[in-house]
C-alpha positions as CSV (number, residue, x, y, z in Angstrom):
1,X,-59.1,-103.6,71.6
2,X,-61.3,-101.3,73.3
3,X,-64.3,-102.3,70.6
4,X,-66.5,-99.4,69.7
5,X,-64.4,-96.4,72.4
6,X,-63.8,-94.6,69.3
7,X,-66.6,-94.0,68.1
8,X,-68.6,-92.6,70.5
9,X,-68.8,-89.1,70.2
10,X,-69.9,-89.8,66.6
11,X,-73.0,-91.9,67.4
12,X,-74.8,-89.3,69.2
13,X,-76.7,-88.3,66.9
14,X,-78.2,-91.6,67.0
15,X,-78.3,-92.6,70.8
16,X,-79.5,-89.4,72.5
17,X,-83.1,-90.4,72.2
18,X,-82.5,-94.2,71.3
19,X,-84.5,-94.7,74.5
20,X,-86.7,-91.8,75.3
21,X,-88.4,-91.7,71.5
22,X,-92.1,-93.1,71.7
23,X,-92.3,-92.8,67.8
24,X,-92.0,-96.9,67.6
25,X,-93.8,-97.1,71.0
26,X,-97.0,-98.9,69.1
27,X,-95.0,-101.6,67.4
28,X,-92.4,-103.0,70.4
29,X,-95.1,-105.8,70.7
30,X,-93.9,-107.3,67.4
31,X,-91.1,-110.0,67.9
32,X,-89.0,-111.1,65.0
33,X,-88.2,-115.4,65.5
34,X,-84.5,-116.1,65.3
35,X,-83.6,-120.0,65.1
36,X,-79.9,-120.5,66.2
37,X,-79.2,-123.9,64.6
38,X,-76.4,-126.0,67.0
39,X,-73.3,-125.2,66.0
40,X,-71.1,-127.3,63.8
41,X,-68.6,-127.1,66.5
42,X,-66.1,-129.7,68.6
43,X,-68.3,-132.8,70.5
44,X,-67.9,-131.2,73.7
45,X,-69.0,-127.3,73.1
46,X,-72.3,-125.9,73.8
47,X,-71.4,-122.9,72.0
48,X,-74.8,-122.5,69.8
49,X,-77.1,-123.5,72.6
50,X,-75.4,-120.8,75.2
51,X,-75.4,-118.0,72.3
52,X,-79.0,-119.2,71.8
53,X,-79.4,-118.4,75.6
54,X,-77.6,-115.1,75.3
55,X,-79.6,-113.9,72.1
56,X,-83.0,-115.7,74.4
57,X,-83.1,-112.5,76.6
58,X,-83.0,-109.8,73.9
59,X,-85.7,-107.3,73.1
60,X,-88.0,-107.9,70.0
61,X,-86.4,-111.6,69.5
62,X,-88.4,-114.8,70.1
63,X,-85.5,-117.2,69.5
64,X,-85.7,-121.1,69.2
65,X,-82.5,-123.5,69.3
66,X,-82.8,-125.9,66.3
67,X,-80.7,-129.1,67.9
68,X,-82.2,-132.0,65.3
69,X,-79.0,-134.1,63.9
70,X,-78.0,-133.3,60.1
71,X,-74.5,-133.1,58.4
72,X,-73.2,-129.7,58.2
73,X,-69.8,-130.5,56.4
74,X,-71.6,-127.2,53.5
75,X,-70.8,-124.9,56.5
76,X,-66.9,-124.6,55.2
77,X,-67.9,-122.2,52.8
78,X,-66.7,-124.1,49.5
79,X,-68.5,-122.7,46.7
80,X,-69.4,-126.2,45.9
81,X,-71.3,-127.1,48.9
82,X,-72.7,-123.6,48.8
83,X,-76.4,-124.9,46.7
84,X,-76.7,-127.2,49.6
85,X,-76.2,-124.8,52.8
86,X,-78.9,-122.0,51.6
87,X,-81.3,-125.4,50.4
88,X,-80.9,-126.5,53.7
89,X,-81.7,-123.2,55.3
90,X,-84.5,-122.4,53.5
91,X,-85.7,-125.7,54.2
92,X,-85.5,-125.1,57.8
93,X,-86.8,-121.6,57.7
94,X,-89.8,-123.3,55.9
95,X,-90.1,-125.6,58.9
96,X,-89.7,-123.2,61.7
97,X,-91.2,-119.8,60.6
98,X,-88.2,-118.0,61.5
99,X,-86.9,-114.9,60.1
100,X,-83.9,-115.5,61.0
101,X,-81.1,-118.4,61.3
102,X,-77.6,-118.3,62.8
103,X,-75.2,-120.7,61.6
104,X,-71.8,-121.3,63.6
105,X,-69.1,-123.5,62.3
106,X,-65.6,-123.9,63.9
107,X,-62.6,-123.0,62.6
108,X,-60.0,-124.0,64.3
109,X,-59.7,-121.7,67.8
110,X,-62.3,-119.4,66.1
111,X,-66.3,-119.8,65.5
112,X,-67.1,-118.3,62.1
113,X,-71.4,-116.9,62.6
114,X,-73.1,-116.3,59.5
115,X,-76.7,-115.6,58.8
116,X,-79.8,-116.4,56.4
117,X,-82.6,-114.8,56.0
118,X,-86.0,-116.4,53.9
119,X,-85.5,-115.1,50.3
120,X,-82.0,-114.1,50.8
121,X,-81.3,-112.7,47.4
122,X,-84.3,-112.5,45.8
123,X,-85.4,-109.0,46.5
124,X,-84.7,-105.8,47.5
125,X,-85.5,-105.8,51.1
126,X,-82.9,-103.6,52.3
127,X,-81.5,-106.5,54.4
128,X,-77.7,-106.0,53.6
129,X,-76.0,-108.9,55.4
130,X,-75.1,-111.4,52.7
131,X,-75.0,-115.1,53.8
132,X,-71.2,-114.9,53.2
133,X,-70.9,-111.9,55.6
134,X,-69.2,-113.6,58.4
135,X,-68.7,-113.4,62.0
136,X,-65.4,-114.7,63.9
137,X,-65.8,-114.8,67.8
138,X,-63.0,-116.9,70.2
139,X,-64.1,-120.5,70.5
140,X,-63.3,-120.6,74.3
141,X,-65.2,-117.7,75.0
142,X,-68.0,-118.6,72.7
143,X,-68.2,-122.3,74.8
144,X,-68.3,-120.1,78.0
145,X,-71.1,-118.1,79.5
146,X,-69.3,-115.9,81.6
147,X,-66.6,-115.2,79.5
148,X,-69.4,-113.8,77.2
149,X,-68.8,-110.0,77.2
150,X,-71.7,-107.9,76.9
151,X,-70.9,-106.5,73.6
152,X,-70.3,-109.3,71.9
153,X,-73.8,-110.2,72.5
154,X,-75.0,-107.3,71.1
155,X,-73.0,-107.1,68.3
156,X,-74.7,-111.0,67.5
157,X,-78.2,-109.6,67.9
158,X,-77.4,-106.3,66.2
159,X,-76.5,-108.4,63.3
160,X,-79.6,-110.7,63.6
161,X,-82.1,-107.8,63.8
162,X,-80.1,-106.8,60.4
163,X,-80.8,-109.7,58.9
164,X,-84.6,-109.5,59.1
165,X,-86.2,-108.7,55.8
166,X,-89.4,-106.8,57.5
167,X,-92.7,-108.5,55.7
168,X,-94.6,-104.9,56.2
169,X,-94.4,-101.1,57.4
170,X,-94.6,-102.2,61.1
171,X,-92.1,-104.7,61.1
172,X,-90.1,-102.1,59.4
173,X,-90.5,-99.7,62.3
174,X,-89.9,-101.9,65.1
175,X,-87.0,-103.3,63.3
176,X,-85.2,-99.3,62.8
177,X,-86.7,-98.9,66.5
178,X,-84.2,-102.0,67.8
179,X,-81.3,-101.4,65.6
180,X,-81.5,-97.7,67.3
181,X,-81.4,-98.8,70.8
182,X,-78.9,-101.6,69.9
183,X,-76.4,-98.9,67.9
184,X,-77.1,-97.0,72.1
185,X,-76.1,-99.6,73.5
186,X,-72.7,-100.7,71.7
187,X,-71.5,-97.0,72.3
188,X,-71.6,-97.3,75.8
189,X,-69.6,-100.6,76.1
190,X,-66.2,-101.7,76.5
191,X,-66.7,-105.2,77.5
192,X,-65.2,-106.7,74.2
193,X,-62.1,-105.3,75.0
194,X,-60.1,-108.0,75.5
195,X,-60.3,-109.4,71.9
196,X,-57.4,-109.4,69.9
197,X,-57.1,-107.3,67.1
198,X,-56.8,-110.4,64.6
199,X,-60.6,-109.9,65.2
200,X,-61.2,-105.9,64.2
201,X,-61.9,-106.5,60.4
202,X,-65.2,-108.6,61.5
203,X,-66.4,-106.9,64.2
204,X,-65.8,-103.5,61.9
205,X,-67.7,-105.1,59.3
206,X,-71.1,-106.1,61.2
207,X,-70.7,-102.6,63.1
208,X,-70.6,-101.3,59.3
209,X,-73.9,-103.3,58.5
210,X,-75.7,-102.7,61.8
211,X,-75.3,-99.1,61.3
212,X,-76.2,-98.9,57.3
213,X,-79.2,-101.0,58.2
214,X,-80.4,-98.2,60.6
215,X,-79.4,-95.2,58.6
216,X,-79.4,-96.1,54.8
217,X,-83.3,-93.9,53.9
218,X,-82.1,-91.1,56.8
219,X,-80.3,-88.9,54.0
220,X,-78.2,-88.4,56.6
221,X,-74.4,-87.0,55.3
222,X,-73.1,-87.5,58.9
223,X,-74.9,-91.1,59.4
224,X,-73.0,-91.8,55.8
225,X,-69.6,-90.6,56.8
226,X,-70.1,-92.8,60.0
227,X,-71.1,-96.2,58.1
228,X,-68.2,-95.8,55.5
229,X,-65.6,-94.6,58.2
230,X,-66.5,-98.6,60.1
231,X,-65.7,-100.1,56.6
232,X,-62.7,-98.5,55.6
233,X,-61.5,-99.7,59.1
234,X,-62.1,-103.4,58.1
235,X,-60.1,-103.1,54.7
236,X,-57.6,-101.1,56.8
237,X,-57.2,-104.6,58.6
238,X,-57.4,-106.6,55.0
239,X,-54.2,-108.1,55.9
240,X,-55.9,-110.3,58.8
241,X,-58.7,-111.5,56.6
242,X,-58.1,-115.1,55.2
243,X,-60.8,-115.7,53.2
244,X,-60.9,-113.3,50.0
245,X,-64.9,-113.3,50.0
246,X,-65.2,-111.7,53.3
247,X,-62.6,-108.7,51.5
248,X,-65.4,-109.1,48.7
249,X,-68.1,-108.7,51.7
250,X,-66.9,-105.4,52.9
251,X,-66.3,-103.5,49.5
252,X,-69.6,-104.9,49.2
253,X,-71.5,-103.1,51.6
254,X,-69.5,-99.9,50.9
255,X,-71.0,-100.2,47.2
256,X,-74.2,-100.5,49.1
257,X,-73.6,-97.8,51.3
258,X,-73.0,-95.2,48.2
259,X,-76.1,-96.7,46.4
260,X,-78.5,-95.7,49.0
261,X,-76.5,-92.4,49.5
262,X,-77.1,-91.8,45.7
263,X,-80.5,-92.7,46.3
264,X,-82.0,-90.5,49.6
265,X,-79.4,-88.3,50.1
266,X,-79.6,-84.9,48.0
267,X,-75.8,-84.2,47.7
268,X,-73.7,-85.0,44.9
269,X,-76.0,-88.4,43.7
270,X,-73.5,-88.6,40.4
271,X,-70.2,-89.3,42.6
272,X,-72.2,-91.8,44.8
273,X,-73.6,-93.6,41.9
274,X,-70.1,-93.6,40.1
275,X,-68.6,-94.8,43.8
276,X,-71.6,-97.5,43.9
277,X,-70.5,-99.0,40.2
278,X,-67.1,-99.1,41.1
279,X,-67.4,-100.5,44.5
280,X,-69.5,-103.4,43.4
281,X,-67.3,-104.2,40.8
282,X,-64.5,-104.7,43.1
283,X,-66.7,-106.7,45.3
284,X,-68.0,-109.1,42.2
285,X,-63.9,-109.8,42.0
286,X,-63.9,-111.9,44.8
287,X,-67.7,-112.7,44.7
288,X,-67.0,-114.3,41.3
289,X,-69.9,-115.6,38.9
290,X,-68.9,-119.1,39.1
291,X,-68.0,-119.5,42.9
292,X,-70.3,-117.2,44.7
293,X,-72.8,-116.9,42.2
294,X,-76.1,-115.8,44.0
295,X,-73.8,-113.1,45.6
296,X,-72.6,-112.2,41.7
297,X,-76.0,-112.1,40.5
298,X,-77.6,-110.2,43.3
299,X,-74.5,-107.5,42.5
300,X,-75.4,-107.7,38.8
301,X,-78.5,-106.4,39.6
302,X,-78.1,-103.5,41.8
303,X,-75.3,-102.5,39.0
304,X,-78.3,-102.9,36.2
305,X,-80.2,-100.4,38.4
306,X,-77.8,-97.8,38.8
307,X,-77.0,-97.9,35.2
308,X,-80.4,-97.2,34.8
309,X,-80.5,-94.7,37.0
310,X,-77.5,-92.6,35.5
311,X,-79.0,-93.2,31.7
312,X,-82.0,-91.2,33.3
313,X,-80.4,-88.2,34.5
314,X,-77.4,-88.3,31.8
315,X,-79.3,-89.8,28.8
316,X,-76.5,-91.8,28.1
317,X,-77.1,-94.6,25.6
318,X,-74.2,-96.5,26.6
319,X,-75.4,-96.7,30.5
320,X,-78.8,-98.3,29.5
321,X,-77.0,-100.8,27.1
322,X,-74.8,-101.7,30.4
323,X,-78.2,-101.7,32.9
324,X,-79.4,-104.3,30.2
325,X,-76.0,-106.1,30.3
326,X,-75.7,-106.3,34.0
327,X,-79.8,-107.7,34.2
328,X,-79.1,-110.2,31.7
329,X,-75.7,-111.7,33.9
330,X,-78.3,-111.5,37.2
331,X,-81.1,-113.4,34.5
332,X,-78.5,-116.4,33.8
333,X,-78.2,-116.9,37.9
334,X,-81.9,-116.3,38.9
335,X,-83.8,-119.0,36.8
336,X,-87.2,-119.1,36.3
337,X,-86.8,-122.9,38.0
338,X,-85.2,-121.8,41.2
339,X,-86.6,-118.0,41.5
340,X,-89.9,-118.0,39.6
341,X,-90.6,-114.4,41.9
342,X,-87.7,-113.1,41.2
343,X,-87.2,-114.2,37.9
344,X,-90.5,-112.7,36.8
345,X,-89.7,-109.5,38.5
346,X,-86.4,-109.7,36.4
347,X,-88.1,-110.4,33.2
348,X,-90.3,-107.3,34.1
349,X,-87.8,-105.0,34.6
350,X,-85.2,-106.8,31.2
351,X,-88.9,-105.9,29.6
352,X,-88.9,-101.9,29.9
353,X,-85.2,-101.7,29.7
354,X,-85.1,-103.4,26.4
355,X,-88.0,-101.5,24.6
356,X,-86.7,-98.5,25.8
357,X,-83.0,-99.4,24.1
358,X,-85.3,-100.7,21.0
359,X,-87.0,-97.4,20.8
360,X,-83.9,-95.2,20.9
361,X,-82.3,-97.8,18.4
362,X,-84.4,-98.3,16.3
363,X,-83.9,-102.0,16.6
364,X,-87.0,-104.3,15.8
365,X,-85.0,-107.1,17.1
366,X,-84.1,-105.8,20.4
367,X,-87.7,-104.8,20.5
368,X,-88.7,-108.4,20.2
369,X,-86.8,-109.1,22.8
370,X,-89.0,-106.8,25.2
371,X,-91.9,-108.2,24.1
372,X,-90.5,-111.8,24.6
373,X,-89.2,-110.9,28.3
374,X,-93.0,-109.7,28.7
375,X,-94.7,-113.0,27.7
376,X,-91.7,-114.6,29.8
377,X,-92.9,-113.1,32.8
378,X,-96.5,-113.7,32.3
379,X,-95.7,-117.3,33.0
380,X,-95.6,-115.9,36.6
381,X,-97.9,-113.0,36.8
382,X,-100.9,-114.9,34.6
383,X,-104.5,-113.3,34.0
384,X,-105.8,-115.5,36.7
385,X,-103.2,-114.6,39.9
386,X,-102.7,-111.1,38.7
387,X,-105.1,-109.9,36.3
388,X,-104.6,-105.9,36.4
389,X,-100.5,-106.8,36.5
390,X,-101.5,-109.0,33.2
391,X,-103.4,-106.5,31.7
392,X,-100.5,-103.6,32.3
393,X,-98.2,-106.3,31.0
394,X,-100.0,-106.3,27.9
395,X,-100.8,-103.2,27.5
396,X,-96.7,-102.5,27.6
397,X,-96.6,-105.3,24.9
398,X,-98.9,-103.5,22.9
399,X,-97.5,-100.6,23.2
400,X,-94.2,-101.7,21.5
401,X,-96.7,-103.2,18.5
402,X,-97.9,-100.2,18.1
403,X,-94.8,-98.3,17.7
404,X,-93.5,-100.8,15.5
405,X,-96.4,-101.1,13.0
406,X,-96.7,-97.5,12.8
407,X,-92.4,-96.9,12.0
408,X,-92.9,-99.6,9.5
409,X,-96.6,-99.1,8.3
410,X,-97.6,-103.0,8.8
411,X,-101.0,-103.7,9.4
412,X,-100.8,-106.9,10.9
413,X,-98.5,-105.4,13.9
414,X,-100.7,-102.6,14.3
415,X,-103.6,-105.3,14.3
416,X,-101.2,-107.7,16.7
417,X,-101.0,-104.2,19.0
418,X,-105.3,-104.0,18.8
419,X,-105.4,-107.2,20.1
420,X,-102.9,-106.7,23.3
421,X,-105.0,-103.7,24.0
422,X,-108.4,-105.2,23.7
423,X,-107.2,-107.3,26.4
424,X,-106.1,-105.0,28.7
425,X,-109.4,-102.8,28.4
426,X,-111.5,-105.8,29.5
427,X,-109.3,-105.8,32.5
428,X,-109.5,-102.5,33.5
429,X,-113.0,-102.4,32.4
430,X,-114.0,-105.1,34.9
431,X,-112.1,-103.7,37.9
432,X,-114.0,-99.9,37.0
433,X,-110.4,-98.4,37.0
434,X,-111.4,-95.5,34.4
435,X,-108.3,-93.8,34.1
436,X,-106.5,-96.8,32.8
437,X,-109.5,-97.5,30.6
438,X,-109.9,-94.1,29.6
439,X,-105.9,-94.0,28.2
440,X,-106.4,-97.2,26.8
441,X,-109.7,-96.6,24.3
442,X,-107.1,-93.6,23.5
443,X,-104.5,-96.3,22.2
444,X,-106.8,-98.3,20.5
445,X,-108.2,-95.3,18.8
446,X,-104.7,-94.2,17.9
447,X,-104.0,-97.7,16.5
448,X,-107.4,-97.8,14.8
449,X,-106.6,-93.8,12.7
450,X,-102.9,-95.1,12.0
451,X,-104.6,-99.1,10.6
452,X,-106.9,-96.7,8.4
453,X,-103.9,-94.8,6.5
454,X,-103.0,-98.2,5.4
């Protein structure tokens, strides 16, 4: 297989100043710290330690071998074991700083790479390679340093510098900037040739990623065509794939792919958001709730969001009802015990959703539910962490009150909505941020006229 000959003439867009642009020149200083933990592999294989030694010499990685002595029988990918493999990760990514970790674990004549980021599938970090996303590469080569073919490498640290979740703008930059130069340098090598074609649908899939990862903001129709052409390779190859959640994997990312189209590119944003629904719906089919849960739930919300999104340009009841539905199944994964963050920012979000569906309803219950996902998430963002986030929080709450006591003319609502506000003022009072202050002595005064007809 002559990996990546194909398409070359189609990358140009993206290598013919991969090198010569000093845009990112200020930020190729920062270095992102990949930990390759040894590989669960047979006694006598160095094959983590010598991909640790390959990935050692790339640009923008500061990479550590992790070596200490634990059992890695969760690497097999049961959906049993899975709890303890991204416990034990986190656990290590805790310990070491990294951004990063690569995982190997042999199967059979074949070493199956995967890779965890901290915070995996709590947020929207535009980091698209799932922890299931896998990586098959030939054991003997992997166990040999000069079989290694250039390209293989790259592909490896392609998919690590994918991986990151940037922490600000500049890691952001430097991370495009590297992804840039590696996309250069896969289009100008053949060394990978020699793998067998049992091997295309993972080396298209990480292409896929490494490429999305780069492009997905650019708007680009050409960089789109390009990323969904590499996927609809691998699920040309679907037959070679053993493992149904790396099928789920691919229609995954091509979901993804048509969710940022939707998103920053100007053309036709219905079709890609209709292509997005559908896509990760096929994906949740073999990313099922109860085996690959945090993969489920993570789909569940980007569905709830583009739900949303289409209710906002189509005003269709029914698509805010299913953004609500699709929050509440990512809700019953993310729990408030395991992913106080991103529980909280779920709650948040279940908040708005649900008084908006109360307000068009007419529902009082489903507006007590708003107001009980709002108290639910000031058990993370409390006056004393987050006061002006407390104080918007209950101003929202109050706002629902208000609308409430005034549809049904009761006093003690309207005086339950006084109170929220009053609380919020003294916020926004303290902090000197008039305009908030300003709109708010507006709502209490409204509140105060419609208390007074009474």
């Amino acid at each position: 297989m002559k990996l990546l000959h194909w398409i070359k003439d189609k990358l140009h867009t993206v290598t013919r100043s991969a090198e010569a642009d000093d845009t990112f020149a200020a930020y190729q200083q920062i270095n992102f710290k990949a930990v390759i933990i040894e590989f669960s592999d047979s006694v006598e294989s160095r094959s983590g330690e010598i991909i640790a030694r390959q990935m050692g010499n790339k640009e923008g990685l500061s990479v550590t071998y992790f070596d200490e002595p634990f059992s890695k029988t969760f690497l097999n990918l049961d959906s049993r074991t899975l709890f303890d493999l991204i416990d034990k990760g986190q656990e290590i990514i805790d310990k070491t700083g990294a951004d990063v970790l690569v995982w190997g674990y042999r199967e059979g004549e074949k070493i199956r790479i995967n890779f965890q980021n901290t915070n995996q599938y709590e947020k929207e970090d535009n980091a698209f390679v799932s922890l299931m996303d896998s990586f098959y590469i030939p054991a003997d080569i992997a166990a040999n340093p000069e079989k290694f073919p250039p390209a293989l490498g790259n592909l490896i640290y392609g998919a690590i510098i994918s991986a990151i979740n940037p922490k600000d703008k500049q890691a952001k930059i430097q991370k495009k900037f590297l992804l840039k130069k590696n996309i250069n340098l896969l289009s100008k090598d053949n060394s990978a040739k020699t793998l067998s074609i049992e091997y295309m649908p993972y080396v298209m899939n990480i292409l896929g990623i490494i490429y999305l990862s780069y492009a997905y903001d650019r708007g680009d129709v050409k960089d789109y065509k390009i990323v969904k052409n590499l996927f609809d390779t691998a699920l040309k190859h679907q037959d070679l794939i053993k493992n149904p959640i790396h099928l789920g994997c691919i229609y995954n990312h091509i979901a993804q792919l048509y969710d940022n189209a939707g998103e920053y590119s100007l053309r036709r944003p219905d079709s890609h958001f209709k292509n997005a629904i559908n896509y990760f719906r096929q994906a949740q089919k073999y990313l099922s709730k109860y085996n690959y849960p945090y993969d489920y739930g993570y789909i569940s919300y980007r569905l709830s969001h583009l739900f949303f999104n289409y209710w906002r340009q189509k005003e269709d009841i029914q698509a805010l009802r299913d953004a609500v539905f699709q929050l509440r199944e990512a809700e019953k994964i993310y729990t408030y015990a395991l992913f106080p963050e991103f529980w909280a920012n779920i709650q948040g979000e279940l908040a708005h959703m649900l008084a908006l569906l109360g307000s068009f309803s007419h529902s009082e219950d489903i507006s007590e539910l708003a107001i009980a996902c709002y108290k639910n998430r000031q058990k993370v963002i409390t006056e004393k962490r987050d006061p002006l986030s407390w104080a918007k929080i209950q101003e929202s709450i109050g706002e629902i009150y208000y609308r409430l006591g005034k549809h049904n003319s009761d006093k003690a609502l309207l005086e339950e909505a006084l109170d929220y506000f009053h609380d919020a003022l003294y916020i926004f009072e303290n902090m000197e941020l008039e305009e908030d202050a300003r709109k708010i002595t507006t709502d209490i005064a409204k509140t105060s006229q419609s208390l007074s007809f009474i």
